[in-house]
N, C-alpha and C positions, 0 to 999 in steps of 0.2 A: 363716382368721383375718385372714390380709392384704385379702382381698378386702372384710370387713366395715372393717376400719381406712380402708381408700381410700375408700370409699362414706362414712362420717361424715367424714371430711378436706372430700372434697369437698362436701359436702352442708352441712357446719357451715361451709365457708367462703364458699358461695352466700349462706347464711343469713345469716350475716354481715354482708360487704356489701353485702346487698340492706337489712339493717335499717338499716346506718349511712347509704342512700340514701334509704333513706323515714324516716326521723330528722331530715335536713338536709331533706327537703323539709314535714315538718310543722311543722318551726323556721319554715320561711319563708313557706309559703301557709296554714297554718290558727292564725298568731300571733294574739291579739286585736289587733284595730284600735283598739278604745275604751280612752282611757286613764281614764275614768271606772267601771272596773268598782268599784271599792271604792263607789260612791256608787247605784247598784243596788241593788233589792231584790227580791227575787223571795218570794213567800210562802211558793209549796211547793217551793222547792230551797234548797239551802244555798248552790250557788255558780250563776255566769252559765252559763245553756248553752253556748255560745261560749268559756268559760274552762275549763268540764269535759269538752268533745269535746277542745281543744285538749291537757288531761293525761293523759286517755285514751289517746290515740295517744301522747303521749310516754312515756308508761309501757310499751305494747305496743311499742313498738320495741326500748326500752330492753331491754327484757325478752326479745325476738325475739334481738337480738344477743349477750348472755349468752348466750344458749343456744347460740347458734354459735359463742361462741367456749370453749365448754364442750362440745362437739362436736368440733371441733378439738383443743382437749388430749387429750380423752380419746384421740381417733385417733392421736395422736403420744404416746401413754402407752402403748398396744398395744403 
């Protein structure tokens, strides 16, 4: 049982800050440039391509980190 608790410890907290590293790096290199998106119109998308890659990955990371740090509890819950 301790062997699986270390393996989620360390694993969730890989997870972790690896997501809160690709989190700060899709803040910074995949931000829209354009501050004209509201004035865009695209026929068959709801939003800018460029604005829905950019919440994509904020989402996935977001969500990558949760996990790890729900990884982490649980291993110090054990």
């Amino acid at each position: 049982m301790q062997i699986l608790a270390h393996a989620m410890y360390v694993l969730g907290g890989l997870l972790f800050l690896g997501s809160v590293v690709a989190h700060l790096c899709v803040r910074v290199w995949l931000r829209p440039r354009d501050p004209d998106l509201d004035d865009l119109y695209h026929e068959f998308e709801d939003e800018h391509p460029e604005y829905a890659r950019y919440c994509r990955w904020l989402k996935l990371t977001t969500a990558s980190a949760t996990l790890g740090l729900l990884m982490t509890f649980a291993a110090v819950a054990l």
